[in-house]
DRENZANU-686678 format. One line per field, with one value per residue (C-alpha): residue number from 1; residue in one letter; y, x, z. Coordinates in Angstrom, 3 decimals. Layout:
residues N
num = NUM,...
residuo = A,...
v = Y,...
u = X,...
w = Z,...
end
This chain:
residues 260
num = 1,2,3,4,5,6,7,8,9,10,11,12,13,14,15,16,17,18,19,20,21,22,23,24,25,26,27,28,29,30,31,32,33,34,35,36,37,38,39,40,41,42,43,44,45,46,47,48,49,50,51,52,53,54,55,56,57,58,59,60,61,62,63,64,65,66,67,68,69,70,71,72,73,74,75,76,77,78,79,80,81,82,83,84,85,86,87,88,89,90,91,92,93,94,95,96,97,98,99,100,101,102,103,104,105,106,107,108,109,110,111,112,113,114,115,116,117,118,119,120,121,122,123,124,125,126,127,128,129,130,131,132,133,134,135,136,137,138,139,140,141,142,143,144,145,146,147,148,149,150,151,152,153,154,155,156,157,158,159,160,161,162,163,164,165,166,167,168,169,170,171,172,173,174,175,176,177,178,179,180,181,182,183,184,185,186,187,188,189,190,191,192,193,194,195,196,197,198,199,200,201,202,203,204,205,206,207,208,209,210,211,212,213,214,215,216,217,218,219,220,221,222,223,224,225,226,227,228,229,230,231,232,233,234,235,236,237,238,239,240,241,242,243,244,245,246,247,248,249,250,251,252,253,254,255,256,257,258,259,260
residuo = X,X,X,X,X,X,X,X,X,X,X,X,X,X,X,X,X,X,X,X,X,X,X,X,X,X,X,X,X,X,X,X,X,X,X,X,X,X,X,X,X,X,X,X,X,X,X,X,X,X,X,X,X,X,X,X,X,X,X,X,X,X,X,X,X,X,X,X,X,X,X,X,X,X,X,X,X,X,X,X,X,X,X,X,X,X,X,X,X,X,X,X,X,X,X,X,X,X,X,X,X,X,X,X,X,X,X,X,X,X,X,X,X,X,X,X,X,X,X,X,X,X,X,X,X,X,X,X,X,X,X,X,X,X,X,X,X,X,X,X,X,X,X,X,X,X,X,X,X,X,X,X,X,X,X,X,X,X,X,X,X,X,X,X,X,X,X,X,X,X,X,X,X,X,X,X,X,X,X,X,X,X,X,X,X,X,X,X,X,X,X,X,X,X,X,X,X,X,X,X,X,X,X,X,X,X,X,X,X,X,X,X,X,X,X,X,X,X,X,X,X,X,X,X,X,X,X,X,X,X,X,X,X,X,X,X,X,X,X,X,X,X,X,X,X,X,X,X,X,X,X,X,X,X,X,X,X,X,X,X
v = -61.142,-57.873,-57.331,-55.719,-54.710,-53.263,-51.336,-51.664,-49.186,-49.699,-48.044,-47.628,-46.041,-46.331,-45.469,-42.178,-40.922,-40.671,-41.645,-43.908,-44.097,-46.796,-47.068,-48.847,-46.519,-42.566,-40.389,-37.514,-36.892,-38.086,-39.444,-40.497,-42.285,-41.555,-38.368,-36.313,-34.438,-31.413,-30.824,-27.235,-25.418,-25.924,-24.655,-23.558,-21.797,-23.608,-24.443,-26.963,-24.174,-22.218,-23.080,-22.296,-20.034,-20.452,-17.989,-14.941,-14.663,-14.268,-15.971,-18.355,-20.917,-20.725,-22.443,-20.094,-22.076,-25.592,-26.156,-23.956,-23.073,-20.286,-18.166,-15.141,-12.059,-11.116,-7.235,-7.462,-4.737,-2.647,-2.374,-3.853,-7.349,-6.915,-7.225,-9.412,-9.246,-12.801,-11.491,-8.893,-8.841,-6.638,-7.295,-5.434,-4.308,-2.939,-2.630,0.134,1.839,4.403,6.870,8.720,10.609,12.807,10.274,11.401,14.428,13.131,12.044,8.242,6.449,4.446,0.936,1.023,-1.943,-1.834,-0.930,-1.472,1.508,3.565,2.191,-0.125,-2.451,-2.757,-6.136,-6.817,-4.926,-7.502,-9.763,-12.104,-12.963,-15.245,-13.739,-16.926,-14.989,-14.857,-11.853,-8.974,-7.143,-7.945,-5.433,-4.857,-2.217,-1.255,0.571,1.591,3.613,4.382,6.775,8.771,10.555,12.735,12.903,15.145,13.420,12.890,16.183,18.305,21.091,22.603,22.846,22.628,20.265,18.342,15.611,14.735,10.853,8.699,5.542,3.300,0.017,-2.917,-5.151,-8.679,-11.162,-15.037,-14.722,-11.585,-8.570,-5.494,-2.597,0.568,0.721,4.033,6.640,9.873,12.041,14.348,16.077,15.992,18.792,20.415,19.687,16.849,13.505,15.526,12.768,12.297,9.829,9.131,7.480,5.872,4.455,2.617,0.556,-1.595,-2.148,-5.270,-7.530,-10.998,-14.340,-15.107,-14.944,-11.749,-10.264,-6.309,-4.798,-1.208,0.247,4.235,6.322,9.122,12.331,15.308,15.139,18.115,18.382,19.157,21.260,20.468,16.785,14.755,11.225,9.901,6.955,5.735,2.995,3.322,5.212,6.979,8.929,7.278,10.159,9.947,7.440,3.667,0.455,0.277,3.483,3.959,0.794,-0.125,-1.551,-2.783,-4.037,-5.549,-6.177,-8.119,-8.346,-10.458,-10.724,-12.806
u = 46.602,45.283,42.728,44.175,41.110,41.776,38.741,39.238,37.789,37.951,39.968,41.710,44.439,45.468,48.312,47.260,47.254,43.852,42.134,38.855,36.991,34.027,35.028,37.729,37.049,38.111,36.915,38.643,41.929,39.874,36.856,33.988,31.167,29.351,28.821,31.520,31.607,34.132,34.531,36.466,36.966,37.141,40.313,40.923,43.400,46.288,49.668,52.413,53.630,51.358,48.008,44.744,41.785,39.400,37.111,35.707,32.700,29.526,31.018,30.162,31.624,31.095,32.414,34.686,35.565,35.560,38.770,38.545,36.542,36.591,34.910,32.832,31.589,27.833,26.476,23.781,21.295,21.765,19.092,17.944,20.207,20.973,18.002,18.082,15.408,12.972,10.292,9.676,6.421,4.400,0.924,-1.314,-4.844,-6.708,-10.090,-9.937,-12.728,-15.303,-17.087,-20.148,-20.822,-19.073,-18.504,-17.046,-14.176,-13.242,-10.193,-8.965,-7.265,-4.501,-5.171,-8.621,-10.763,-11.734,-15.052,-16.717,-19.240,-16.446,-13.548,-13.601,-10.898,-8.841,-9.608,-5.770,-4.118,-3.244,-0.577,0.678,3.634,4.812,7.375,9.189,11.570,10.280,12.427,9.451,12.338,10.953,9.369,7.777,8.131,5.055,4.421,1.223,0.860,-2.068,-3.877,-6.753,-9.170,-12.456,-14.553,-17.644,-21.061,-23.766,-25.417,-23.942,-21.913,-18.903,-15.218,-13.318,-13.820,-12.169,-12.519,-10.931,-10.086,-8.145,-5.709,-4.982,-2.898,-4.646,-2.864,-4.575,-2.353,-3.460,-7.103,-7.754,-9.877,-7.753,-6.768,-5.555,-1.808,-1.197,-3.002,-2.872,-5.931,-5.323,-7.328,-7.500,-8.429,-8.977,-11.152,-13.276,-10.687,-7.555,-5.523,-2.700,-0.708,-0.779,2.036,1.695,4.473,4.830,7.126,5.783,8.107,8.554,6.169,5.538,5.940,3.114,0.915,0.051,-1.853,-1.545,-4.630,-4.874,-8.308,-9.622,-12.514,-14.183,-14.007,-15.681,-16.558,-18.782,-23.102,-25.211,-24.301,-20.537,-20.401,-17.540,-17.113,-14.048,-11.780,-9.353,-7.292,-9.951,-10.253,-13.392,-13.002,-10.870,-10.210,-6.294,-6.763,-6.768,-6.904,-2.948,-2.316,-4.242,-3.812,-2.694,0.638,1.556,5.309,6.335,9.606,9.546,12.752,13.962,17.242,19.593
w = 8.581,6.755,4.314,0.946,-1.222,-4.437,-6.384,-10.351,-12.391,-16.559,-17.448,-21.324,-22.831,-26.325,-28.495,-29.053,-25.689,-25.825,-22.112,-21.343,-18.238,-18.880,-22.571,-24.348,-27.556,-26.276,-28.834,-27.306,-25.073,-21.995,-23.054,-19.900,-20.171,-17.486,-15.062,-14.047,-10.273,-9.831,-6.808,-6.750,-10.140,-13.602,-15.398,-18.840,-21.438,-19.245,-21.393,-19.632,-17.934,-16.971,-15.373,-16.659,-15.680,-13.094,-14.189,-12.006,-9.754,-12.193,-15.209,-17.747,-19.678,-23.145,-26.429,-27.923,-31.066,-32.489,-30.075,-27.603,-24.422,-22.046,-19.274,-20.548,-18.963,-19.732,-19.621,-17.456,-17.322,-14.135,-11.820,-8.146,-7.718,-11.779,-13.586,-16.997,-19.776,-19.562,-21.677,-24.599,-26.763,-28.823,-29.525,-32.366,-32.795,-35.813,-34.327,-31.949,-29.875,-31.139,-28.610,-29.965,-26.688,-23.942,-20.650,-17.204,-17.187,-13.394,-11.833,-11.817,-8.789,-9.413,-8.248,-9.122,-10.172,-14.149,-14.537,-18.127,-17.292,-16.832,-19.137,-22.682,-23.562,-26.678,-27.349,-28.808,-26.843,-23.646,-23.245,-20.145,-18.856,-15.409,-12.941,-11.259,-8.787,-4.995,-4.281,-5.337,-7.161,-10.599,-12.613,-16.210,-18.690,-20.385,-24.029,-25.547,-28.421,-30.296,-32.659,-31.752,-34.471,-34.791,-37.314,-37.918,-36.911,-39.630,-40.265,-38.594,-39.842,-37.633,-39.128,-35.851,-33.236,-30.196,-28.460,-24.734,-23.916,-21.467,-21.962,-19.025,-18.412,-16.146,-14.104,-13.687,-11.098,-10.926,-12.267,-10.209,-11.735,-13.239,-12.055,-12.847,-12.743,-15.741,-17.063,-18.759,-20.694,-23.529,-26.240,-30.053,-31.724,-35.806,-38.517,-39.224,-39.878,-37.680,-35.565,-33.476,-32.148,-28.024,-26.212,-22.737,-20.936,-17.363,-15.299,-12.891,-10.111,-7.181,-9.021,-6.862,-8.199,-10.401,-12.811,-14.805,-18.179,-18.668,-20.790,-22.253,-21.885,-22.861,-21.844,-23.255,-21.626,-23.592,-26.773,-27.046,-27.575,-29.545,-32.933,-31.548,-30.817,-32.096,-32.921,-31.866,-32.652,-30.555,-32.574,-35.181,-38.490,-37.784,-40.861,-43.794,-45.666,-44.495,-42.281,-42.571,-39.699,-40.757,-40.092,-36.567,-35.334,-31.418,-30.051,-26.472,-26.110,-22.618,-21.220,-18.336,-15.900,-13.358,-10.974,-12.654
end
């Protein structure tokens, strides 16, 4: 004589035509109380002719009104493997550097270790971010802008001056020391209290998974001798004639970028 097993599951249906799986109150048309496994796609927009989406390759579902759900396509930024923004930040500083002396004029290596003998950080100017993905297609997009200002030295006398400088960006990864990843020198020239504003941009490509914090640091290059010397400010109002911390302060913005 045979076995006959029969497996019950609780199952409701009311007047409404509303369904219950685990519940004898649906709230909706098929209401489940408990997890749900799929086990080849989900369809939408469907009618009782026609049957619904399945969606494309690289779409999401998304709510597309109180009664109404569909697959959506998302722009993602192009790059290697589609890259999609996971970070963006700006930091400020009002405090600046201020260089009383001419330092070195020579060349800088990329890669190089920071050196404070060499190179002085702007103390706000540093953020951190984390890059998850394993692939070392990640990268970071890097913005510094600044304002950089001479003034005339106590007792002396000359009506044109200039002083010569250098920016850099510092890469730090897991707890590991800085080092140099961007850099460009320029000059600022004109009477005592003349200024201009100094850019520096970088994109730092096939970053690991890990930890990072980015730091901008300047130098001072020549700032003239003697009779000629400048003082120079670099995110500082060194003279406040037309010049305030508001006005010359520093900015880093990062945008970090993963595959999606």
């Amino acid at each position: 004589m045979k076995n006959i097993y029969i497996t019950l599951v609780f199952l409701a249906v009311v007047c409404k035509g509303q369904v219950g799986i685990n519940t004898n109150t649906p709230a909706k048309t098929l209401d489940v109380n408990g997890t749900l496994n799929v086990r080849n796609e989900v369809r939408t927009g469907g009618t009782p002719s026609t049957i619904g989406s399945e969606g494309t390759s690289g779409q999401i579902f998304t709510v597309a009104s109180a009664t109404s759900d569909t697959w959506k396509t998302f722009q993602i930024a192009n790059g290697t493997g589609s890259l999609s923004l996971f970070y963006l930040n700006t930091v400020k500083d009002n405090v600046g550097i201020q260089f009383t002396q001419s330092g070195s004029t020579g060349i800088y290596t990329m890669d190089a270790p920071y050196s404070a003998s060499s190179w002085t950080y702007i103390s706000g100017a540093s953020d951190s971010f984390v890059v998850t993905r394993t692939d070392n297609k990640s990268k970071a997009i890097l913005s510094f802008q600044t304002t950089v200002q001479i003034a005339r030295p106590s007792g002396l006398s000359w009506s044109t001056g200039s002083a010569s400088y250098a920016c850099g960006i510092f890469l730090e990864k897991d707890g590991a020391a800085g080092v140099l990843k961007a850099v460009r020198n320029d000059v600022v020239r004109g009477i005592p209290g003349s200024y201009r504003v100094y850019n520096l941009n970088v994109t730092l490509d096939a970053l690991a998974a890990g930890s990072y914090v980015v730091k901008a640091a300047c130098t001072n290059r020549n700032l003239g001798s003697g009779s000629s010397l400048s003082v120079l400010g670099i995110g500082r109002a060194v003279d406040t004639s037309n010049l305030n911390s508001a006005m010359s302060q520093s900015t880093l913005t990062t945008s970090m970028l993963q595959t999606y």
